[in-house]
KEVEXRO-971593 format. One record per residue: residue number from 1; residue in one letter; x, y, z of N, C-alpha, C in turn. Coordinates in steps of 0.05 Angstrom, whole numbers, plus 5000, padded with zeros to 4 digits. Example, Ala and Ser with C-alpha at 12.3 -4.5 7.8 and 13.67 -1.06 7.14 Angstrom:
2
  nr rest n_xx n_yy n_zz ca_xx ca_yy ca_zz c_xx c_yy c_zz
   1    A 5264 4886 5156  5246  4910  5156 5264 4934 5156
   2    S 5257 4955 5142  5273  4979  5143 5258 5001 5157
***
This chain:
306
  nr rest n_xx n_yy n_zz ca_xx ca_yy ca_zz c_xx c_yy c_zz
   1    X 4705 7323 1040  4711  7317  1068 4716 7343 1083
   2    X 4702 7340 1105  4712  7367  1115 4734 7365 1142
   3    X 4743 7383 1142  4771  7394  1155 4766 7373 1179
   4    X 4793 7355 1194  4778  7340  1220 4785 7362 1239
   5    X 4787 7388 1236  4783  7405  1262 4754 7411 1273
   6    X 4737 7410 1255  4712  7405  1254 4697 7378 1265
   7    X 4699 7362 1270  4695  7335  1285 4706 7338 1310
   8    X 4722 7357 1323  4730  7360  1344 4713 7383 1351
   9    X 4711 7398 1342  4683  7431  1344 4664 7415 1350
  10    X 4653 7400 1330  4620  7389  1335 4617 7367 1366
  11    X 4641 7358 1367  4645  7340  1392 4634 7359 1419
  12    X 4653 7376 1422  4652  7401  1443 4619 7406 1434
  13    X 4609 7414 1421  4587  7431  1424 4574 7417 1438
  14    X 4576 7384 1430  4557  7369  1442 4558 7362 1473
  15    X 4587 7363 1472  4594  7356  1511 4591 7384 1523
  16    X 4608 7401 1514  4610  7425  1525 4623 7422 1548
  17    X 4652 7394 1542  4671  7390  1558 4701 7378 1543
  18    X 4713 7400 1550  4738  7389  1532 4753 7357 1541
  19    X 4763 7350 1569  4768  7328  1573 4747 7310 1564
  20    X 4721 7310 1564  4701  7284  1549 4706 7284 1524
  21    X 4716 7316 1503  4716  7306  1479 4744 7294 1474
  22    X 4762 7307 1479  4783  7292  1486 4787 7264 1485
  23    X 4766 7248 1504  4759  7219  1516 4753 7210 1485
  24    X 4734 7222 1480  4718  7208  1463 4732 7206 1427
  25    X 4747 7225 1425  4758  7227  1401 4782 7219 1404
  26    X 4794 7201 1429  4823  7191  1423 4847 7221 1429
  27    X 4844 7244 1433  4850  7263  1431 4865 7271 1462
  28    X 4886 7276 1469  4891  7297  1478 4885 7318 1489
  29    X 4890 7336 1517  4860  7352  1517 4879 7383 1502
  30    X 4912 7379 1507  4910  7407  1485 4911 7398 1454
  31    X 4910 7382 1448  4902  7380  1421 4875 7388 1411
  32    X 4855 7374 1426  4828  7397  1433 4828 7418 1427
  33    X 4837 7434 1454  4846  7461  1451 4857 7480 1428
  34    X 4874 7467 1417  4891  7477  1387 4872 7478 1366
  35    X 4850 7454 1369  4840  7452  1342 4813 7477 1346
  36    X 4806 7475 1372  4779  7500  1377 4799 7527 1365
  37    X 4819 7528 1376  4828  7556  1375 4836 7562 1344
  38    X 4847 7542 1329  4853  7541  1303 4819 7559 1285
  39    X 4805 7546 1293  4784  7554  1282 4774 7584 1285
  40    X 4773 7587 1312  4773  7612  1317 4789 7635 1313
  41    X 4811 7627 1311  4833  7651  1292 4823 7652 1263
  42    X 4811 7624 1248  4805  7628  1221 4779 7649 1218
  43    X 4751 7646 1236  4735  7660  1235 4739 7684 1251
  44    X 4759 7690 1259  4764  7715  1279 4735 7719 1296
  45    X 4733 7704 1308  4716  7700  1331 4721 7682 1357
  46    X 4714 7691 1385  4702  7666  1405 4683 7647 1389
  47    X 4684 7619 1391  4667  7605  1395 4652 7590 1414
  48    X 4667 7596 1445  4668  7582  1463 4668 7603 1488
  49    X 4653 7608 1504  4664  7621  1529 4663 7606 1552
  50    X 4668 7618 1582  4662  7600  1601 4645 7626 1615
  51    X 4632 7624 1627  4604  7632  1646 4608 7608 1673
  52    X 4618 7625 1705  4609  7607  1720 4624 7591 1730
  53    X 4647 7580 1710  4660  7559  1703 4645 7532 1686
  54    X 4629 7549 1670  4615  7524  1652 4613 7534 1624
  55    X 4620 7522 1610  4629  7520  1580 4600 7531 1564
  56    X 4606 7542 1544  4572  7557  1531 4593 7562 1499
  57    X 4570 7555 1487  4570  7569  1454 4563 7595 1460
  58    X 4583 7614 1440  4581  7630  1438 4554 7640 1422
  59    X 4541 7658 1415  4517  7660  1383 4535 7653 1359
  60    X 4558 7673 1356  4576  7652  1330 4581 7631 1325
  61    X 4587 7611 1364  4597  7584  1357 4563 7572 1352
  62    X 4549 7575 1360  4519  7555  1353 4511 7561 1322
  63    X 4521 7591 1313  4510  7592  1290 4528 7568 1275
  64    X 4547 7566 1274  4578  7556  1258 4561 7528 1263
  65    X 4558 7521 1295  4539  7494  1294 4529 7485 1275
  66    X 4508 7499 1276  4489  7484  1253 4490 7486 1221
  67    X 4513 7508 1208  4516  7510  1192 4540 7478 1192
  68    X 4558 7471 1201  4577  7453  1202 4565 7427 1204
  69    X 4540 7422 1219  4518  7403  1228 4509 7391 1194
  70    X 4503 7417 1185  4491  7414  1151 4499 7403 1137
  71    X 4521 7406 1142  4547  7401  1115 4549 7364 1119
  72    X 4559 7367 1147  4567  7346  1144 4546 7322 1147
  73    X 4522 7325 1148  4503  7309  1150 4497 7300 1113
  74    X 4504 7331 1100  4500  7324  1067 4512 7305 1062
  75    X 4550 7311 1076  4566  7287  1062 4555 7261 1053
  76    X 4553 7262 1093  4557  7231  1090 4526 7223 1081
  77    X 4500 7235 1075  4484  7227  1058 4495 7224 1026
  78    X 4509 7248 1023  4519  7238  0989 4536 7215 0991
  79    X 4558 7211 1013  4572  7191  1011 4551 7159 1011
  80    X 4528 7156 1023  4517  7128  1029 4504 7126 1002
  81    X 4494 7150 0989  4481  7145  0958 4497 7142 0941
  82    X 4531 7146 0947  4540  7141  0911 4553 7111 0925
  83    X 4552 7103 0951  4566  7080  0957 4535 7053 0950
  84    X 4510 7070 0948  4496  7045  0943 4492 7025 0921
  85    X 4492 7001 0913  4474  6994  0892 4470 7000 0875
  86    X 4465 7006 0848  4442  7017  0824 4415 7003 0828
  87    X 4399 7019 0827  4379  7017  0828 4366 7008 0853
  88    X 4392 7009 0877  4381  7002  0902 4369 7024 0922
  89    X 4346 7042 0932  4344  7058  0948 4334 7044 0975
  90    X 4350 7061 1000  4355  7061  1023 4345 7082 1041
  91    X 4322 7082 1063  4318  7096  1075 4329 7091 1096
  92    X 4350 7113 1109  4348  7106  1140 4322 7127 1162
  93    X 4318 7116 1178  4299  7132  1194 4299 7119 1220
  94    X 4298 7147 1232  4299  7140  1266 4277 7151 1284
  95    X 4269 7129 1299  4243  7128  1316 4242 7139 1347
  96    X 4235 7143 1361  4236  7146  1386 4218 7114 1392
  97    X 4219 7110 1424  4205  7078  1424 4179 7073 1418
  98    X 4162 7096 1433  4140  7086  1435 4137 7088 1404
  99    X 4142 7108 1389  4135  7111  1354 4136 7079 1342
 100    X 4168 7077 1344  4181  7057  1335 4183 7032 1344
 101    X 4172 7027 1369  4156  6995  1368 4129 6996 1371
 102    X 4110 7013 1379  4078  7016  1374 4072 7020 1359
 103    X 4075 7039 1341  4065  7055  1316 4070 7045 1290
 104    X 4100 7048 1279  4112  7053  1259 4101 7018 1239
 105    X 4113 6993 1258  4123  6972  1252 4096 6963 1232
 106    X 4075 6969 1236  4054  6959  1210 4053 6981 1190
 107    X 4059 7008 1203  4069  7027  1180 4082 7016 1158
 108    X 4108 7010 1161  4137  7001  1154 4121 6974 1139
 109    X 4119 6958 1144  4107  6924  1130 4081 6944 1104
 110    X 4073 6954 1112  4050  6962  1087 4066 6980 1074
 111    X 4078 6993 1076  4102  7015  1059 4118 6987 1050
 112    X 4128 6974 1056  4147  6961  1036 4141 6940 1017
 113    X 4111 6935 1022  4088  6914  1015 4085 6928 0980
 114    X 4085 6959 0981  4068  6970  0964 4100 6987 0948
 115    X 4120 6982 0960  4146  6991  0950 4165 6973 0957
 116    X 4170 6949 0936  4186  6930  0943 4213 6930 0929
 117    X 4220 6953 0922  4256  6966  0912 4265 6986 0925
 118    X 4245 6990 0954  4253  7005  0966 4262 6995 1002
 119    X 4296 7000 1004  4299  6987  1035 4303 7001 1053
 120    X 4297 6990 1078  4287  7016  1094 4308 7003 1122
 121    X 4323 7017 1133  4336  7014  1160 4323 7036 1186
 122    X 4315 7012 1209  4293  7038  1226 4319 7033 1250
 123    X 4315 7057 1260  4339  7051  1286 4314 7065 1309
 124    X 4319 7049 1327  4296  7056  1355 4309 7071 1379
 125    X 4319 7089 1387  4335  7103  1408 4305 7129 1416
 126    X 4325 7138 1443  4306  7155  1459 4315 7190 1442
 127    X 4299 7205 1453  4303  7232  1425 4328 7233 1428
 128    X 4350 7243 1448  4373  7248  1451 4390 7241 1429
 129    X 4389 7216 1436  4404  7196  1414 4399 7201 1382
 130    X 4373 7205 1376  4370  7208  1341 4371 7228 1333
 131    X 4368 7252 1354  4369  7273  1349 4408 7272 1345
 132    X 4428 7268 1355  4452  7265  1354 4456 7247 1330
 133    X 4442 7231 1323  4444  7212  1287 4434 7233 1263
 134    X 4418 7243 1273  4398  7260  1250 4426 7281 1243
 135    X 4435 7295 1270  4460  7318  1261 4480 7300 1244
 136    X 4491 7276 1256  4520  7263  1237 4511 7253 1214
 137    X 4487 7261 1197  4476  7248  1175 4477 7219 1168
 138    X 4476 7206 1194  4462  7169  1197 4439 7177 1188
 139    X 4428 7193 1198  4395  7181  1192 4388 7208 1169
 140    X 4370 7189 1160  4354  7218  1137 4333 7229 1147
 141    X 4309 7217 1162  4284  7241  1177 4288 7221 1212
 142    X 4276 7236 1220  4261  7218  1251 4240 7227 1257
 143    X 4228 7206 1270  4198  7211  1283 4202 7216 1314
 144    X 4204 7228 1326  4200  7243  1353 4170 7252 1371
 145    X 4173 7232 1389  4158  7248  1407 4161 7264 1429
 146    X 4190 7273 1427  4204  7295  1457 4207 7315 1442
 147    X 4215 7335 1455  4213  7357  1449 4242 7362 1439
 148    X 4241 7383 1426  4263  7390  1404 4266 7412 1390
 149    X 4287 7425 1389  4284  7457  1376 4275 7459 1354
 150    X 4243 7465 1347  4234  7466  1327 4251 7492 1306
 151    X 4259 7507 1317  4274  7527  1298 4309 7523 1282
 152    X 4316 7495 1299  4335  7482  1277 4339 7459 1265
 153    X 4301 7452 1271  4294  7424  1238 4277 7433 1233
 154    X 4271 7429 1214  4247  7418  1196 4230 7394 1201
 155    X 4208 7403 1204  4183  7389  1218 4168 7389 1201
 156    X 4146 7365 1209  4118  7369  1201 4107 7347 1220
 157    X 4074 7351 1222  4062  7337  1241 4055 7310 1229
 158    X 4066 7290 1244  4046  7265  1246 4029 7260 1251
 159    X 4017 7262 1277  3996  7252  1287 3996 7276 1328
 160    X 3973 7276 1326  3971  7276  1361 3968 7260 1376
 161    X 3980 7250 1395  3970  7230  1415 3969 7237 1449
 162    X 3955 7221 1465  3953  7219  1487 3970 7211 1503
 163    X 3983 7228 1526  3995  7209  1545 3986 7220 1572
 164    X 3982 7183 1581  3967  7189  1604 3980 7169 1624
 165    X 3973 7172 1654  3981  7149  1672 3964 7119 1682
 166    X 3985 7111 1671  3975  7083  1694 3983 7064 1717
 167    X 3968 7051 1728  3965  7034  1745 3961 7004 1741
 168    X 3966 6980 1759  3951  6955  1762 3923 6961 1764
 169    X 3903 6945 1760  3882  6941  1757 3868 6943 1790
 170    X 3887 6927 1809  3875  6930  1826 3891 6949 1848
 171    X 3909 6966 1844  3911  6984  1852 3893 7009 1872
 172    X 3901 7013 1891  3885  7032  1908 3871 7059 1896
 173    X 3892 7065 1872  3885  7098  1865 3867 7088 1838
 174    X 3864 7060 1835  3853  7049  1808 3819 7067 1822
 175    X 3800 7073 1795  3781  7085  1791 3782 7117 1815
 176    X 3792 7123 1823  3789  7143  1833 3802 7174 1821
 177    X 3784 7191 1829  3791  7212  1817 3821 7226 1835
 178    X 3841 7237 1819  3866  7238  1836 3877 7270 1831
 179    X 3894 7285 1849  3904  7302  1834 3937 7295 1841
 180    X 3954 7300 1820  3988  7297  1825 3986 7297 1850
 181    X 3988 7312 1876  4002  7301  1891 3992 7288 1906
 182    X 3968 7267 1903  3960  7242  1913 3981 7222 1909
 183    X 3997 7219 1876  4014  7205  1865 4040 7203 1881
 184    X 4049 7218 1895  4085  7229  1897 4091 7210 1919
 185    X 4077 7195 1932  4081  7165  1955 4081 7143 1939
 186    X 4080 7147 1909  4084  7122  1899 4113 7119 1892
 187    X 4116 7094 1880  4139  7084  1865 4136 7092 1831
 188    X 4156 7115 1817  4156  7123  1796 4165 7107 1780
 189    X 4156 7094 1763  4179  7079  1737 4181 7095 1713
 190    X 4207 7100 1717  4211  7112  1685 4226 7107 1665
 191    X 4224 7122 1642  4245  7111  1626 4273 7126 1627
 192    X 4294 7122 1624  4320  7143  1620 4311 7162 1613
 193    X 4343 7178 1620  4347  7213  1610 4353 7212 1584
 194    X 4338 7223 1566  4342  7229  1547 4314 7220 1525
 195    X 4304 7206 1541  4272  7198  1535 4255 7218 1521
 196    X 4238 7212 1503  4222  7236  1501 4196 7232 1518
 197    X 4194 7211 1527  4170  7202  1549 4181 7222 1575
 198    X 4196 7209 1584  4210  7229  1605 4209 7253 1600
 199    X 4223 7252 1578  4220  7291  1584 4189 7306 1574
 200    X 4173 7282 1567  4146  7299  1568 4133 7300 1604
 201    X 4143 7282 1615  4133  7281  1637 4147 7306 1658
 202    X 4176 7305 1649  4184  7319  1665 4182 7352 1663
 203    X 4170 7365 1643  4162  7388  1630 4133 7385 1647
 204    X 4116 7368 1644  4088  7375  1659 4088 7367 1693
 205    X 4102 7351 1698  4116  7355  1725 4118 7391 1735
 206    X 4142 7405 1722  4148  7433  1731 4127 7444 1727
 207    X 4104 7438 1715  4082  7461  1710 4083 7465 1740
 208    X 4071 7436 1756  4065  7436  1788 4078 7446 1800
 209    X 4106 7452 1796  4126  7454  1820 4139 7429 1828
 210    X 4132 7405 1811  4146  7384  1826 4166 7379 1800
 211    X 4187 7348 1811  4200  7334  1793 4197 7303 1793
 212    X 4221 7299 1783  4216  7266  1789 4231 7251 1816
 213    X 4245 7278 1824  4252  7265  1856 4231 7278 1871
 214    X 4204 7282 1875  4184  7287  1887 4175 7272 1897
 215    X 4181 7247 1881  4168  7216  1889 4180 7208 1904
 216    X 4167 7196 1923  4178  7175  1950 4203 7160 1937
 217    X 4194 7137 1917  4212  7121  1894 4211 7135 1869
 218    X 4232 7127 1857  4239  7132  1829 4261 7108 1816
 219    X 4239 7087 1802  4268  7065  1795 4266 7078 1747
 220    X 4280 7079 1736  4283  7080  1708 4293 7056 1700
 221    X 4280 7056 1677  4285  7021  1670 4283 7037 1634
 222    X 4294 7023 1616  4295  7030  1591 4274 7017 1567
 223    X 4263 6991 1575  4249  6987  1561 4218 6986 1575
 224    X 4202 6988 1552  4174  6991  1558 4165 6962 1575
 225    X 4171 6943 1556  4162  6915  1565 4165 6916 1597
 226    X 4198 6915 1613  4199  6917  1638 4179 6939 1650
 227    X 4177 6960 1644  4161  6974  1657 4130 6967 1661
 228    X 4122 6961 1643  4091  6960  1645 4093 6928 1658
 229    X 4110 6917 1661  4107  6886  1669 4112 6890 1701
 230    X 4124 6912 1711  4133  6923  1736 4097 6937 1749
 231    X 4096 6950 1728  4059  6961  1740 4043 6947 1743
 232    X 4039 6936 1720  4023  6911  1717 4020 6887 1743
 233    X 4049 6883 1755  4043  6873  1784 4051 6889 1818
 234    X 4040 6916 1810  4027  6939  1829 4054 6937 1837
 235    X 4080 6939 1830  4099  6947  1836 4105 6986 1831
 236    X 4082 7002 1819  4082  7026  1820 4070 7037 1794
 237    X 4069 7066 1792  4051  7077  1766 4079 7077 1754
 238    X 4066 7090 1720  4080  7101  1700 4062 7115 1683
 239    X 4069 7135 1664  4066  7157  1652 4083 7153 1624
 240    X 4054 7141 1597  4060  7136  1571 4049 7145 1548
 241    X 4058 7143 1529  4032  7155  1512 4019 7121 1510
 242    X 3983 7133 1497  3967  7107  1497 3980 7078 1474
 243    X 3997 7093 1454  3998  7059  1433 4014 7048 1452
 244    X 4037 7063 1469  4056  7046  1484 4044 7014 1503
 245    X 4018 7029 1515  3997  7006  1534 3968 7001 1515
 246    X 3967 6999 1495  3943  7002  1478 3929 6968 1479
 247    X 3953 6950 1488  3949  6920  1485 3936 6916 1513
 248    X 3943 6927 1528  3953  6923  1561 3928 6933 1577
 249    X 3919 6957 1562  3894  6971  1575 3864 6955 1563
 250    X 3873 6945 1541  3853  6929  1523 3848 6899 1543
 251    X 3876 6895 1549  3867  6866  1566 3858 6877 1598
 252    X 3855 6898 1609  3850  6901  1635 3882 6901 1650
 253    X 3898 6902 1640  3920  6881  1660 3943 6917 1674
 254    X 3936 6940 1656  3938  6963  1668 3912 6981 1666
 255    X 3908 6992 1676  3884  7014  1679 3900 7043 1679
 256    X 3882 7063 1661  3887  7093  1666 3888 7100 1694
 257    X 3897 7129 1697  3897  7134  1728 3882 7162 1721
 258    X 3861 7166 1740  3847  7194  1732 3847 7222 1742
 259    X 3868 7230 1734  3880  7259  1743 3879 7277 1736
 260    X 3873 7293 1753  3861  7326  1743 3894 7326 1725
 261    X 3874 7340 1701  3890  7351  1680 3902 7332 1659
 262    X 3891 7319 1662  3899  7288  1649 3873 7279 1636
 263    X 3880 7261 1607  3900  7262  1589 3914 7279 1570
 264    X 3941 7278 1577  3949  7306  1554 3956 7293 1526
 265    X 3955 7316 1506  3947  7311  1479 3975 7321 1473
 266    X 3997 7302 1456  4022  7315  1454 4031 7303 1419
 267    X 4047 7320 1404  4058  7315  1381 4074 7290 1384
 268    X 4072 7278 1360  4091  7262  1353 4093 7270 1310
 269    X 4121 7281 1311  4133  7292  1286 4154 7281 1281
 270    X 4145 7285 1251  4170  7284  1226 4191 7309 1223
 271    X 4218 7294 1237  4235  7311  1239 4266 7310 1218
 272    X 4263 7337 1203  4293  7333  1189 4307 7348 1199
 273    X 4339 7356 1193  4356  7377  1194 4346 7403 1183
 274    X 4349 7428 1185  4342  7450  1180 4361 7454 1156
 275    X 4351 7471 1131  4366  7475  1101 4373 7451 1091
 276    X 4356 7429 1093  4362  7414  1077 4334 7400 1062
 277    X 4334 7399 1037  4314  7403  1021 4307 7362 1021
 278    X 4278 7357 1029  4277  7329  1039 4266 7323 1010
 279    X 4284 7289 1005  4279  7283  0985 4250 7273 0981
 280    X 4233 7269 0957  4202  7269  0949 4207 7240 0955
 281    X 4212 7223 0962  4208  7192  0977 4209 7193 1004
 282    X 4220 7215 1018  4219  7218  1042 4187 7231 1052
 283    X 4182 7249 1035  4153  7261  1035 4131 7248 1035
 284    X 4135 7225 1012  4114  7198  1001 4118 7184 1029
 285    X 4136 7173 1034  4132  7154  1064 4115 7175 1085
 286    X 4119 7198 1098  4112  7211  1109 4084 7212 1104
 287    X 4077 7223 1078  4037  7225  1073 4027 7199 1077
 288    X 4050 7175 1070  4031  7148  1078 4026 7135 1097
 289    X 4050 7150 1121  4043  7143  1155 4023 7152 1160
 290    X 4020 7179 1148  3993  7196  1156 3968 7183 1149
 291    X 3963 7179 1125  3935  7167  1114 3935 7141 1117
 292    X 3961 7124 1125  3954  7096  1142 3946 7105 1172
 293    X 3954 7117 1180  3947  7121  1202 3917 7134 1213
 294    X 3917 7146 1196  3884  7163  1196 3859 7137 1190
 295    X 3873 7114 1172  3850  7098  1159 3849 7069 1180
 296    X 3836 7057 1161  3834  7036  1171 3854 7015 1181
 297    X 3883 7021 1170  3905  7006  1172 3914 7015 1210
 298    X 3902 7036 1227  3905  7040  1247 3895 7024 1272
 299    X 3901 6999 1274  3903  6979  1290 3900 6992 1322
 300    X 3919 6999 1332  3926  7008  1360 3899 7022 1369
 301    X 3885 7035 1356  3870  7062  1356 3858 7075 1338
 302    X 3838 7057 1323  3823  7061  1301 3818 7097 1297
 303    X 3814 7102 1286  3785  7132  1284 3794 7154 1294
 304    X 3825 7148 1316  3824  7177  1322 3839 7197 1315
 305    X 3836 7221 1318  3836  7241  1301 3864 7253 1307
 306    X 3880 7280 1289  3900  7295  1299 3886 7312 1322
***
């Protein structure tokens, strides 16, 4: 078990506000305070400065991060293996949406088809979120398609995919050739902050110089279904990768939108914690998303390639 001054550190890193961690841990805000500084007298270091009046990891406190991140992600992985079953194995794994309701779900049915002593728990949140499960060792890998500090997990590639914009069918900008700021008089639908859809969009947004308040409208809605059910009756575009609309573009009922620089080709990866050595069932599921996905079991999008 480790020290609970440390559950109060990792809180802060994550808010990088003492009254929220405070909030959130039942805590006090100088009890907070006592427990950061406790630590810091032990490592005779800052972990914490202010810049500005805004809270920052120190390089010590981020290193301490991720080394503390490690640990306690082992625990509570050793703790869910000696609390399981004999002979019962348990994967947890966490999806981002479009992965984890387009992709994964015939993955997952043919993996457990061909490994039936093996149980699998999928949790579906936006990167933010799994990336925050993956640190508290809930989850053992995730699949991600937002962006993420490749230098403190461990990665490998899944697949490449497309994300591109669409429209209603009968839409004004439908078949025409467009550049971004033809778009910015429309109504934006997006998904929440913390999205990896969003934040792919909102990273190729700044290439332009624009954002997502560029747009005349901007409504965010969290699930896919509302959204594309929102376009679909010319209530405005959106910006997905293709399995997300793969049904939708197949029936006519959204159309691509054709924009200079468009469609972009973006990762979607297998993501663990950094120093931690992934177990060879975690690897086996992994090569068999891949070679289901490469083969014929690729439903959404037969044939195509990384």
């Amino acid at each position: 078990m480790l020290d609970f001054r440390y559950d109060t550190f990792l809180d802060l890193c994550e808010t990088l506000n003492y009254s929220r961690t405070a909030e959130n841990l039942s805590l006090s805000q100088p009890t907070v305070t006592q427990h950061i500084q406790h630590l810091e007298r032990h490592y005779g270091t800052d972990l914490f400065q202010y810049r500005s009046k805004r809270l920052y990891l120190t390089e010590k406190g981020e290193e301490l991060c991720r080394e503390v991140r490690q640990i306690r992600g082992m625990i509570r992985r050793a703790e869910r293996r000696m609390a399981a079953p004999p002979g019962r194995q348990v994967m947890r794994v966490g999806a981002t949406k479009t992965i984890g309701e387009f992709v994964l779900p015939a993955v997952v049915d043919a993996y457990l088809r061909q490994n039936p002593d093996t149980d699998m728990d999928l949790y579906v949140d936006n990167t933010r979120a799994l990336l925050g499960r993956l640190n508290a060792g809930v989850l053992d890998f995730a699949y991600l398609e937002g962006f993420f500090d490749k230098g403190a997990y461990a990665h490998r590639l899944l697949r490449r995919e497309t994300f591109l914009g669409v429209c209603a069918p009968d839409s004004p900008l439908a078949l025409r050739h467009l550049e971004l700021e033809d778009l910015l008089g429309e109504r934006l639908v997006i998904r929440e902050n913390g999205s990896g859809t969003r934040e792919i969009l909102e990273k190729m947004l700044q290439q332009f110089s624009y954002g997502v308040s560029s747009f005349r409208h901007v409504s965010q809605i969290s699930s896919f279904t509302a959204i594309k059910s929102l376009v679909a009756a010319g209530e405005g575009i959106t910006f997905l990768y293709r399995p997300a609309a793969e049904k939708e573009l197949g029936e006519g009922t959204l159309v691509p939108l054709d924009i200079e620089g468009f469609p972009l080709l973006r990762e979607f990866n297998f993501v663990m914690p950094e120093g931690i050595a992934p177990e060879e069932r975690y690897l086996s599921f992994h090569s068999f998303c891949k070679d289901f996905l490469a083969g014929a079991g690729d439903e959404p999008g037969k044939n195509r390639k990384e």
